[in-house]
mmCIF file of the C-alpha atoms, coordinates in Angstrom:
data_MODEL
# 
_entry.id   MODEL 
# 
loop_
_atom_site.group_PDB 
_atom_site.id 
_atom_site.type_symbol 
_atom_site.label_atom_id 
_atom_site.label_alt_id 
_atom_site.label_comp_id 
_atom_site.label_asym_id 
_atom_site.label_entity_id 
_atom_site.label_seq_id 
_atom_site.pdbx_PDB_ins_code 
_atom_site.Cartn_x 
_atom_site.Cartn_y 
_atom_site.Cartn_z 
_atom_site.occupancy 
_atom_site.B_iso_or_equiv 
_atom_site.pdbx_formal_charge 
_atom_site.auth_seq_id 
_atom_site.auth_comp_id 
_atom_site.auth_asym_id 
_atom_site.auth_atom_id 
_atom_site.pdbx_PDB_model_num 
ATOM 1   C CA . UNK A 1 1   ? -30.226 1.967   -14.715 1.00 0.00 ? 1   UNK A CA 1 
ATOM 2   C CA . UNK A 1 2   ? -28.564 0.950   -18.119 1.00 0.00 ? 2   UNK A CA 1 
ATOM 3   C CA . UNK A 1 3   ? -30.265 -1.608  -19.823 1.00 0.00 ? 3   UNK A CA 1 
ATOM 4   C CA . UNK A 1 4   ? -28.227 -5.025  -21.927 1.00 0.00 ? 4   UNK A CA 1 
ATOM 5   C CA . UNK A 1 5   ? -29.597 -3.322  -25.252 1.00 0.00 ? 5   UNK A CA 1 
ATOM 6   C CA . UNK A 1 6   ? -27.101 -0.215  -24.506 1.00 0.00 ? 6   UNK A CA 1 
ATOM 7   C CA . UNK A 1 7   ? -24.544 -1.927  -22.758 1.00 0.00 ? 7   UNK A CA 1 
ATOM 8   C CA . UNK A 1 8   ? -24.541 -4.091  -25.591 1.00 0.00 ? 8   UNK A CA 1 
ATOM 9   C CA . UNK A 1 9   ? -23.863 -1.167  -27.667 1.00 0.00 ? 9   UNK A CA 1 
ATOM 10  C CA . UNK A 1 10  ? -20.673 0.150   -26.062 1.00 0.00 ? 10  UNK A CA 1 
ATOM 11  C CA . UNK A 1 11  ? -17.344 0.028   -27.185 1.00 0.00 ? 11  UNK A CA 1 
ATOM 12  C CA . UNK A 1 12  ? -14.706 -0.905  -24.776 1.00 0.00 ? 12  UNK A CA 1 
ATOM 13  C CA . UNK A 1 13  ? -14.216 2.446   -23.805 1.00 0.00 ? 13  UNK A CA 1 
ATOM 14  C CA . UNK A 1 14  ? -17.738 3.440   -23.270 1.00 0.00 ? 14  UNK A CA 1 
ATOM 15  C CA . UNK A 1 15  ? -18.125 -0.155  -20.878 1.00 0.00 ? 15  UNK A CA 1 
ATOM 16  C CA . UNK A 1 16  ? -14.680 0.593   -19.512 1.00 0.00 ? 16  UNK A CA 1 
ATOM 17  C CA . UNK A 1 17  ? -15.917 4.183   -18.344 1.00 0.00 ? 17  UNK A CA 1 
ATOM 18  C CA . UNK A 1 18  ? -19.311 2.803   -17.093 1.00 0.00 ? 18  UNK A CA 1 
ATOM 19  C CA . UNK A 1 19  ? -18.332 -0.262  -15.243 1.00 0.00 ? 19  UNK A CA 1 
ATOM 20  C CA . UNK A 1 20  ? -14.565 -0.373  -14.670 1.00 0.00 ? 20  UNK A CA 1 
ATOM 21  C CA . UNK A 1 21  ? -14.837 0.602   -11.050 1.00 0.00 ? 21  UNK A CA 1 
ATOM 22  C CA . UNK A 1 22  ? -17.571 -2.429  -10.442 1.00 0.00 ? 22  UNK A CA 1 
ATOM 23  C CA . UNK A 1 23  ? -14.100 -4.181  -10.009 1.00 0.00 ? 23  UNK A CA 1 
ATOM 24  C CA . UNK A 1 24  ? -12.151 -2.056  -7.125  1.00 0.00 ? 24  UNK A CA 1 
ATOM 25  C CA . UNK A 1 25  ? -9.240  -0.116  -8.774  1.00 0.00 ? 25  UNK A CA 1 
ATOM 26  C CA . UNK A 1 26  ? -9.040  -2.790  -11.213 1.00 0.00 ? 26  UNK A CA 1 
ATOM 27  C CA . UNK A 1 27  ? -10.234 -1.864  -14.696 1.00 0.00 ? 27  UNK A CA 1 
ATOM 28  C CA . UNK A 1 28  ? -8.852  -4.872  -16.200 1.00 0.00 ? 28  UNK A CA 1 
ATOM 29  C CA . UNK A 1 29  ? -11.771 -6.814  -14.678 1.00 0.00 ? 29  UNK A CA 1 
ATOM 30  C CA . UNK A 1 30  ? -14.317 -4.888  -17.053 1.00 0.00 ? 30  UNK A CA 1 
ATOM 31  C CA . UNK A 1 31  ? -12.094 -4.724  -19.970 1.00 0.00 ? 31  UNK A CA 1 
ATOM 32  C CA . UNK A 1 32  ? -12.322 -9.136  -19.168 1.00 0.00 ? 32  UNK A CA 1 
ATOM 33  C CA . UNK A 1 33  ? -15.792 -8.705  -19.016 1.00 0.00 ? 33  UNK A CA 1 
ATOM 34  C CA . UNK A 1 34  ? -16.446 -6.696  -22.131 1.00 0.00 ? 34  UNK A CA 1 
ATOM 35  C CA . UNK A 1 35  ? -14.651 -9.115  -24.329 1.00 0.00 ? 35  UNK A CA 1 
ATOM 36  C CA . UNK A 1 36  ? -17.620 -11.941 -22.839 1.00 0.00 ? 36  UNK A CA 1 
ATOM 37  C CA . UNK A 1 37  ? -20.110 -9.509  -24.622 1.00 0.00 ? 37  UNK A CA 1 
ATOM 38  C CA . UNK A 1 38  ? -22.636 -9.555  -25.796 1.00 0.00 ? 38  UNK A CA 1 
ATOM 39  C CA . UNK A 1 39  ? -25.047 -10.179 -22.875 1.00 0.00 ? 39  UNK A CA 1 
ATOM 40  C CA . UNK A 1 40  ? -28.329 -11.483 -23.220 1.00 0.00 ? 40  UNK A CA 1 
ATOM 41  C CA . UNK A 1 41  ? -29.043 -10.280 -19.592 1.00 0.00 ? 41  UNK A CA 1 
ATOM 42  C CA . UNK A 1 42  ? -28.187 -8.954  -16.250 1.00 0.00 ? 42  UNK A CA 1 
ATOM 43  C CA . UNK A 1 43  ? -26.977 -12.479 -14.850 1.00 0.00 ? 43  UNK A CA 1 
ATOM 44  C CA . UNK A 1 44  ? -24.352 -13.070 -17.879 1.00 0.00 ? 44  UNK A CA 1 
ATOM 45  C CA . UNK A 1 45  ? -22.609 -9.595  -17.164 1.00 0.00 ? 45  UNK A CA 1 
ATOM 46  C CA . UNK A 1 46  ? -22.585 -10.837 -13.735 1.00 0.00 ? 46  UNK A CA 1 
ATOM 47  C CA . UNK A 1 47  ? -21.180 -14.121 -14.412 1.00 0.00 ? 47  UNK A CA 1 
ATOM 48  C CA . UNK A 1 48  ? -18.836 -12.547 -16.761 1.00 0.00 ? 48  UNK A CA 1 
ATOM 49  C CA . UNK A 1 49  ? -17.091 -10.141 -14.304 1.00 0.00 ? 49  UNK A CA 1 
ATOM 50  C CA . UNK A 1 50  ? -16.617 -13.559 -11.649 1.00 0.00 ? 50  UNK A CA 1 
ATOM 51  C CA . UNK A 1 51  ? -15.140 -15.451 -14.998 1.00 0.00 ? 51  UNK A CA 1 
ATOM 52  C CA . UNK A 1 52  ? -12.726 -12.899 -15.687 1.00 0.00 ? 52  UNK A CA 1 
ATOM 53  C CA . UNK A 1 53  ? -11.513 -12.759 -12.239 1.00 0.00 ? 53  UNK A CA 1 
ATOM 54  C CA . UNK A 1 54  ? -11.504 -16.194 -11.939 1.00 0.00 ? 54  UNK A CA 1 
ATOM 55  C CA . UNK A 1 55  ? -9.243  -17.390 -14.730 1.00 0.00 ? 55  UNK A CA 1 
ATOM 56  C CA . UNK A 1 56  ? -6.749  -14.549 -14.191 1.00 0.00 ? 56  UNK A CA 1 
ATOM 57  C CA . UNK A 1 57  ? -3.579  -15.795 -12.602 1.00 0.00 ? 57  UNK A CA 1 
ATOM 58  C CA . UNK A 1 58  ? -3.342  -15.851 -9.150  1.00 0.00 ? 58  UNK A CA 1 
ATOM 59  C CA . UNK A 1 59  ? -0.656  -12.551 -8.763  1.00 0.00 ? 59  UNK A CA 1 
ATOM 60  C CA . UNK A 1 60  ? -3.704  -10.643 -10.318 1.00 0.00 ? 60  UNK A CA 1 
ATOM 61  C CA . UNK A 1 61  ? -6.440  -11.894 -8.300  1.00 0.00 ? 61  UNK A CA 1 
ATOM 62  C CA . UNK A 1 62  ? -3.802  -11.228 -5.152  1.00 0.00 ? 62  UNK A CA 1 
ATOM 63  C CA . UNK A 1 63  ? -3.604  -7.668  -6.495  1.00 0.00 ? 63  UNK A CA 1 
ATOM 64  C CA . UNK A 1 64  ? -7.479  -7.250  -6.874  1.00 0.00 ? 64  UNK A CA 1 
ATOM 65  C CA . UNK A 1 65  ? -8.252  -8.187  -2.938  1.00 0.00 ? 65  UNK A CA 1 
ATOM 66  C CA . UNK A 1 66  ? -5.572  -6.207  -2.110  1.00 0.00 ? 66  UNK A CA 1 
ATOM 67  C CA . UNK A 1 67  ? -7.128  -3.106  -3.988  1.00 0.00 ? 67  UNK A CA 1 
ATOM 68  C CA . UNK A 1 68  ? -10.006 -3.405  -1.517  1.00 0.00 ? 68  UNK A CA 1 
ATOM 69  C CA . UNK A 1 69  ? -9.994  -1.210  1.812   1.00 0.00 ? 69  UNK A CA 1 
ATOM 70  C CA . UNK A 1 70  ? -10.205 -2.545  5.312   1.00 0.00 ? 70  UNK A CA 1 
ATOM 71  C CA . UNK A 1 71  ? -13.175 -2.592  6.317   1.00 0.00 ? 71  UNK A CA 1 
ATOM 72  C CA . UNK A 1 72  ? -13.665 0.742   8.631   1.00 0.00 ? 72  UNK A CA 1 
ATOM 73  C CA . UNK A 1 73  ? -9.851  1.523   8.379   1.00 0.00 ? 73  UNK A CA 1 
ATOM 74  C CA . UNK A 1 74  ? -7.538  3.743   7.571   1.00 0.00 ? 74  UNK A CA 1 
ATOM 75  C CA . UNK A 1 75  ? -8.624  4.337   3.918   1.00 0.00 ? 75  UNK A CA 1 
ATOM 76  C CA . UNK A 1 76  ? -12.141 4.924   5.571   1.00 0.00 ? 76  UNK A CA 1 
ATOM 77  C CA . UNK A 1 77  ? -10.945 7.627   7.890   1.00 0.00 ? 77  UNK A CA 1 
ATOM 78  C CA . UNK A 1 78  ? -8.943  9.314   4.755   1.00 0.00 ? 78  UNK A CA 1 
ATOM 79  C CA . UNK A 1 79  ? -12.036 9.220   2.824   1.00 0.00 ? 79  UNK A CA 1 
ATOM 80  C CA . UNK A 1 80  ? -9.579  7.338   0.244   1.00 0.00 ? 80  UNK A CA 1 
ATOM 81  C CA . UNK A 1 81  ? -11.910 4.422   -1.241  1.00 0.00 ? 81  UNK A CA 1 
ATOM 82  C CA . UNK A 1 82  ? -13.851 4.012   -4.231  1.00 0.00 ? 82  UNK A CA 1 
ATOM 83  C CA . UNK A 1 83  ? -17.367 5.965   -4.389  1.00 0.00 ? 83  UNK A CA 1 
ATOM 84  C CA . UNK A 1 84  ? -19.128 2.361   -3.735  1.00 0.00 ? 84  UNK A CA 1 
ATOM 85  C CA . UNK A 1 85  ? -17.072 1.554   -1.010  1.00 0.00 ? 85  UNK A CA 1 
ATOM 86  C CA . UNK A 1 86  ? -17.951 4.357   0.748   1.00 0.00 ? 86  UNK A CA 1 
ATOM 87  C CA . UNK A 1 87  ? -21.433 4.051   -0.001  1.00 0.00 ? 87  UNK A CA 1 
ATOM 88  C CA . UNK A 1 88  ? -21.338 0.297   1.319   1.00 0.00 ? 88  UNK A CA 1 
ATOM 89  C CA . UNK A 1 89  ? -19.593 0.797   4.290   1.00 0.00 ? 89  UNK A CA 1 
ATOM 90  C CA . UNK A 1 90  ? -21.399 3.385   5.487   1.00 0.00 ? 90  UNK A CA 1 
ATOM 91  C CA . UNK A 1 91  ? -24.688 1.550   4.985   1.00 0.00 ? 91  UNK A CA 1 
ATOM 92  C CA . UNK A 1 92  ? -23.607 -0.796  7.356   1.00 0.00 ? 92  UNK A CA 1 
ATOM 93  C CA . UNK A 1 93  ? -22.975 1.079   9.228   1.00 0.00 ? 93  UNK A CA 1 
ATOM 94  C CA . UNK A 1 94  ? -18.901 1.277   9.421   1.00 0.00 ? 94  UNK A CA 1 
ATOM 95  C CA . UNK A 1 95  ? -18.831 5.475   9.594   1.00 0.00 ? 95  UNK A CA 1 
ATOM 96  C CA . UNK A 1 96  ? -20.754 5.075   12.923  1.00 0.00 ? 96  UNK A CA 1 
ATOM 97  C CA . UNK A 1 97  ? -18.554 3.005   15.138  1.00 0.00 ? 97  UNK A CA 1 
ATOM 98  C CA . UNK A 1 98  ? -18.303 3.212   18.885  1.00 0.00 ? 98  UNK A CA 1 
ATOM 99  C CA . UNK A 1 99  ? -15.192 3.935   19.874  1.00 0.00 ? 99  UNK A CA 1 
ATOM 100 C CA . UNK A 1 100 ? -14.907 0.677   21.198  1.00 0.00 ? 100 UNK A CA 1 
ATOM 101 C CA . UNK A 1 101 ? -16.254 -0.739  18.067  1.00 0.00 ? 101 UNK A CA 1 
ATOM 102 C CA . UNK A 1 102 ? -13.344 0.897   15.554  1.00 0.00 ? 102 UNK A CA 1 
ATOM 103 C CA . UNK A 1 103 ? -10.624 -0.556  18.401  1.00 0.00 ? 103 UNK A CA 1 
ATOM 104 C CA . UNK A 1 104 ? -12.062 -4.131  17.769  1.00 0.00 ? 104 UNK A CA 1 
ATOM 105 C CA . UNK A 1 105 ? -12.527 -3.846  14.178  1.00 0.00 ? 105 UNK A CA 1 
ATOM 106 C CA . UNK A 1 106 ? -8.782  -1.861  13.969  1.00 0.00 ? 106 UNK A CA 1 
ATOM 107 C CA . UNK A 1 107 ? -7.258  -4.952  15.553  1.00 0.00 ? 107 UNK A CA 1 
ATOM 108 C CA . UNK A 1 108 ? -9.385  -7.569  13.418  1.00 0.00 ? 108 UNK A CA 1 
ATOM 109 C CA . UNK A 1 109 ? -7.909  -5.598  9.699   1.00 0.00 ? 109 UNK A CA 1 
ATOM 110 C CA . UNK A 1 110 ? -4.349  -5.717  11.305  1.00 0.00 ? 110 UNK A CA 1 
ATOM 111 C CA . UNK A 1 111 ? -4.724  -9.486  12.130  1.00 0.00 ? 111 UNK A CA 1 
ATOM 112 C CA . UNK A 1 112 ? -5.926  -10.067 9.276   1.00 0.00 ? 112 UNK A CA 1 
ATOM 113 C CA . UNK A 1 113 ? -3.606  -8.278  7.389   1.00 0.00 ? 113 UNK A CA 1 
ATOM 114 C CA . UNK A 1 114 ? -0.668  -9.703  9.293   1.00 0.00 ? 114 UNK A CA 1 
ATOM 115 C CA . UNK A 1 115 ? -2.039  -13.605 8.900   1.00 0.00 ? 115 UNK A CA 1 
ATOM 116 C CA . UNK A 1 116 ? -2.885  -12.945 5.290   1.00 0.00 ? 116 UNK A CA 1 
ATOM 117 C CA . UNK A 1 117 ? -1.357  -9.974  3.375   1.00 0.00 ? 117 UNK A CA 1 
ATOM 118 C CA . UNK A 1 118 ? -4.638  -8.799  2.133   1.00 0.00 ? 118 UNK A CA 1 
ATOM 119 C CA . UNK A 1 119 ? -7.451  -7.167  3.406   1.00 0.00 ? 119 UNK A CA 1 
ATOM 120 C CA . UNK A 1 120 ? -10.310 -8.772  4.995   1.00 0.00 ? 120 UNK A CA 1 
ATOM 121 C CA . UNK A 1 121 ? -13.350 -8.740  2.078   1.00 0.00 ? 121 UNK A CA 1 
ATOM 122 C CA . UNK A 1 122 ? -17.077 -8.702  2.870   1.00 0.00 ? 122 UNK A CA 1 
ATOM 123 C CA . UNK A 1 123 ? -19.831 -8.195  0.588   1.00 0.00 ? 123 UNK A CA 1 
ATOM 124 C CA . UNK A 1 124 ? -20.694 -5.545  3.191   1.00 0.00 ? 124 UNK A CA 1 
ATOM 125 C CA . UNK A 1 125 ? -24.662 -4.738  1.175   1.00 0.00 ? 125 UNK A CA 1 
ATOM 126 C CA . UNK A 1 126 ? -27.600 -5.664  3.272   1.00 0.00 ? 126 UNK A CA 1 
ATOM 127 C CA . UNK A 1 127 ? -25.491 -6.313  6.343   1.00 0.00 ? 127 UNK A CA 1 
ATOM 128 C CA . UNK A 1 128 ? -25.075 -4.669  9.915   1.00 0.00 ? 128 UNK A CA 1 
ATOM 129 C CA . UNK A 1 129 ? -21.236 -3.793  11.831  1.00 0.00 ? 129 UNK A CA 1 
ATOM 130 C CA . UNK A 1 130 ? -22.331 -7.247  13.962  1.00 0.00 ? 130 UNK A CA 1 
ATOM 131 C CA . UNK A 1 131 ? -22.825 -9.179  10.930  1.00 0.00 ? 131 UNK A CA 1 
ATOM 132 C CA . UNK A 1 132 ? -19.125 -8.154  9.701   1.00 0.00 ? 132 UNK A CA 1 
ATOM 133 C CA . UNK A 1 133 ? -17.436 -8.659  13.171  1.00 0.00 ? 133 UNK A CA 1 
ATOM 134 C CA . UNK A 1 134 ? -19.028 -12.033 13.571  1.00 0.00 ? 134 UNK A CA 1 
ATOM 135 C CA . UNK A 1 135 ? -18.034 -12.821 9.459   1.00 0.00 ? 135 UNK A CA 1 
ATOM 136 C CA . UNK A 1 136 ? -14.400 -11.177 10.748  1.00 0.00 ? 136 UNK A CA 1 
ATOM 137 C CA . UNK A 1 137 ? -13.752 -13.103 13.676  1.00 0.00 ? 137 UNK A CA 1 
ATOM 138 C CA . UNK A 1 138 ? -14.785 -16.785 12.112  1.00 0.00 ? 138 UNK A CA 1 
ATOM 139 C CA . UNK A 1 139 ? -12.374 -16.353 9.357   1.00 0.00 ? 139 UNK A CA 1 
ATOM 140 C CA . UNK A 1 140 ? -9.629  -14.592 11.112  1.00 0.00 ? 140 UNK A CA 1 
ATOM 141 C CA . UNK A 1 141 ? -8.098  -18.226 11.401  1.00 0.00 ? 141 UNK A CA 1 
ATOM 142 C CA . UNK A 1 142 ? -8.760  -19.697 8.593   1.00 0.00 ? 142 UNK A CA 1 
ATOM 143 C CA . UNK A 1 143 ? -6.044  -21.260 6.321   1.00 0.00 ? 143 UNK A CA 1 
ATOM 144 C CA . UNK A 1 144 ? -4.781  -18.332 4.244   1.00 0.00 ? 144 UNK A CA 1 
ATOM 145 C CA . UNK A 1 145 ? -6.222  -20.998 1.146   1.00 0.00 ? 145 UNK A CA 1 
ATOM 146 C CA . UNK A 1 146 ? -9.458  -21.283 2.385   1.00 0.00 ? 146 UNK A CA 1 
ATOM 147 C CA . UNK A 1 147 ? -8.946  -17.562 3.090   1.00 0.00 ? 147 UNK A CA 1 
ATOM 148 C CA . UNK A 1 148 ? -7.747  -16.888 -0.305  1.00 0.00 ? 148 UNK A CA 1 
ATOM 149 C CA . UNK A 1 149 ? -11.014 -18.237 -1.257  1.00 0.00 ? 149 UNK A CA 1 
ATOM 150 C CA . UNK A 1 150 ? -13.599 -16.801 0.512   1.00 0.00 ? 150 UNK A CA 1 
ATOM 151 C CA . UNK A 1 151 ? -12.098 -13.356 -0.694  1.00 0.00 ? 151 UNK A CA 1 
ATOM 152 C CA . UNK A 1 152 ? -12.667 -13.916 -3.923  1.00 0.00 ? 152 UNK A CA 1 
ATOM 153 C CA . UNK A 1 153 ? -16.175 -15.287 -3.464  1.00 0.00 ? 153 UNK A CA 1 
ATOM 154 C CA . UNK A 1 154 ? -17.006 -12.027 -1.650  1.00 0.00 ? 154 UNK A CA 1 
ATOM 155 C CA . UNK A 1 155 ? -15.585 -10.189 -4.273  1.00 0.00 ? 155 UNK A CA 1 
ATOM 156 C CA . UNK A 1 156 ? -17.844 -11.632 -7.030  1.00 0.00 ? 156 UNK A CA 1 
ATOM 157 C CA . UNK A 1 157 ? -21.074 -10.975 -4.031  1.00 0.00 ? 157 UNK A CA 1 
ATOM 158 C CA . UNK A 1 158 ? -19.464 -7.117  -4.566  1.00 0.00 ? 158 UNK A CA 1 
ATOM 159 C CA . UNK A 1 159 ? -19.545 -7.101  -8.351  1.00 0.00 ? 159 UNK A CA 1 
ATOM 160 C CA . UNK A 1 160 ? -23.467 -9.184  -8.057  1.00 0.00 ? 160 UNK A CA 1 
ATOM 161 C CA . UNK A 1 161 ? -24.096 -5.689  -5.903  1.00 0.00 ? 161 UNK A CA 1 
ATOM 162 C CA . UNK A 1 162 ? -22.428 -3.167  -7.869  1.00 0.00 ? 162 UNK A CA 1 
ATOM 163 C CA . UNK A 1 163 ? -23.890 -4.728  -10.577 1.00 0.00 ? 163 UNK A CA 1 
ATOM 164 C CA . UNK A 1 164 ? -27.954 -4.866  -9.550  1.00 0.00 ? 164 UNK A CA 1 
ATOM 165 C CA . UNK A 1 165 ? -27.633 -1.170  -8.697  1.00 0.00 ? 165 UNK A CA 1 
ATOM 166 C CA . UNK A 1 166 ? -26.561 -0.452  -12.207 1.00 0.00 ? 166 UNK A CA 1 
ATOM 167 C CA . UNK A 1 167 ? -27.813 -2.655  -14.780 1.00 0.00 ? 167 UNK A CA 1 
ATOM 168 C CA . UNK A 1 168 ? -31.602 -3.612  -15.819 1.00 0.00 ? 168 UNK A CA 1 
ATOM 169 C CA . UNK A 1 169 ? -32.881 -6.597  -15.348 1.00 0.00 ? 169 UNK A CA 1 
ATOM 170 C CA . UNK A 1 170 ? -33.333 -8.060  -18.556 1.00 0.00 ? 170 UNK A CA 1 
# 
């Protein structure tokens, strides 16, 4: 755990180094963050991540969700995700699926994907593969705004996550 007292230390590089992958494949988010600094605690770094991916433009925040990996898909199978991806998904239990489970959750991502153009996001921490396919097939058909949305708020649950693994609380 790194405590506020060093990360208040770093220079952009060091914070970029230690925290730009908080933000999947998207090291701009951190760089946003680190120019929020410095952090009286935990909670501001938090809040400082969702800030700087809120106020980007929308084309960036588009480009963020769509540097996540389907849930349980392809990128899963290749083993081509971020460290903490894999880490999440497999904790719920994604690496485990029956095969009737991966068919269900293979045609939810390409739904999705069609209806959308981005990948379905779920703060996947702390939840089970019936959790997600309930979450999946309630916002399968939601209005790609509302969808929009929701994507983003998960994203800032993944950062809270990422986060709380790494950081002292203050």
């Amino acid at each position: 755990m790194i405590s506020i007292g060093t990360i208040n230390e770093m220079s952009q590089t060091e914070f970029v180094e230690a925290f730009g992958d908080v933000a999947e494949h998207s090291p701009w988010v951190a760089e946003g963050a680190f120019s929020q600094g410095a952090f009286a605690t935990r909670e501001d770094l938090i809040v400082a991540f969702e800030t700087t991916m809120l106020d980007a433009p929308k084309k960036r925040q588009l480009d963020l969700v769509r540097a996540h990996p389907d849930l349980a898909g392809k990128a899963a199978i290749a083993g081509d995700m971020a460290e903490d991806s894999k880490r999440e998904q497999s904790g719920a239990g994604l690496d485990t699926l029956s095969p009737d489970e991966f068919a269900r959750f293979t045609d939810l991502n390409d739904r999705y994907q069609q209806r959308f153009g981005f990948p379905f996001i779920f703060a996947v921490k702390g939840a089970d593969k019936h959790m997600i396919l309930h979450a999946f097939e309630q916002r399968v058909d939601n209005a790609p705004e509302q969808e929009f949305t929701a994507a983003l708020a998960q994203i800032a649950r993944i950062f809270r996550f990422r986060l709380e693994d790494r950081v002292a609380e203050s």
